[in-house]
N, C-alpha and C positions, 0 to 999 in steps of 0.2 A: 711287839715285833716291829712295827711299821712298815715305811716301804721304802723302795730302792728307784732313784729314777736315776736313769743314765741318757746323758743329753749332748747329742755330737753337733760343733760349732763351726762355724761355717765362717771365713773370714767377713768383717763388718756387718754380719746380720743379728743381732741381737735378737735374745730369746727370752721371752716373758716366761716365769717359774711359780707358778700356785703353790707353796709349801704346807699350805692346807694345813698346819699344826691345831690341832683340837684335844691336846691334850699336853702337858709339860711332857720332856723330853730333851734329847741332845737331836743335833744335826750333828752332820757331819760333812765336809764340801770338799772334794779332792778334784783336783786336775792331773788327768793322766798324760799327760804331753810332756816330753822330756824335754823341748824346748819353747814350746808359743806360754806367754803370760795369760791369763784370764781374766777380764773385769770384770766387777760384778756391782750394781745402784740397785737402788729402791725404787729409782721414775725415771719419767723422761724428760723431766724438766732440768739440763744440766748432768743428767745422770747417762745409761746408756744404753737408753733405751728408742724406741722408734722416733722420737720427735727428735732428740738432740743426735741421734746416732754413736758413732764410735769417737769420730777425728773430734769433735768439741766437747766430749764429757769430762766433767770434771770433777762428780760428784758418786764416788766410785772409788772402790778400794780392788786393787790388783792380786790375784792369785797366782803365786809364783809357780813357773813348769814343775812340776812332780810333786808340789807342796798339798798338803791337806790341813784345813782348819776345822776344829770343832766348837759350837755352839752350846750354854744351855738354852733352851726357849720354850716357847710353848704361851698359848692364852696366859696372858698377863707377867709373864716370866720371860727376861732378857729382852736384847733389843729388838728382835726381831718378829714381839710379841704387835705391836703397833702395826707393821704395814709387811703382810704376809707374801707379798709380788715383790721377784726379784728379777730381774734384769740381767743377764749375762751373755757376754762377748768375746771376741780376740780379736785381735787386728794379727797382721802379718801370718796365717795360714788356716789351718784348721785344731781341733782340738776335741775333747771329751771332756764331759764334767760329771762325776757321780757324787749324788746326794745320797745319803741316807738317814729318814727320818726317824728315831730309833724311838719311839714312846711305847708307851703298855696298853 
């Protein structure tokens, strides 16, 4: 089954995500915002999270308004098996981000 987090983003405040995956599985990462983009790093060194903030990151891939990306992952599977904390932002308003971590 797994579980569903729904995370509402608040201009330049970045938000630390425990995806907690303990078992292989897809993610799945949609932005409901028909127009703010989404960032989303792995730290904060460069990335966009509390130390580097929004205006300087640059180590971060963008989540287009209404777009959704799915992941496979999970302990030792995909990239997102390494470093479980994810980072997520908007600049220019506010926004929504639903995860769902689909494993058995």
């Amino acid at each position: 089954m797994g579980r569903i987090l729904r995370i509402a983003l608040t201009e330049d405040t970045p938000t630390r995500v425990d995806l907690a995956m303990v078992r292989p599985g897809k993610l799945l990462i949609k932005n409901t915002s028909a127009t703010i983009d989404v960032r989303i790093g792995y730290d904060t060194v460069g990335g966009i999270g509390d130390g580097a903030g929004l205006a300087g990151a640059v180590n971060y891939y963008s989540l287009g308004a209404g777009n959704e990306y799915v992941f496979d992952c999970g302990p030792g599977v995909g990239v997102l098996a390494q470093d479980q904390q994810l980072y997520i932002g908007c600049t220019g308003g506010v926004s929504t981000v639903e995860i769902w971590i689909a494993n058995s």
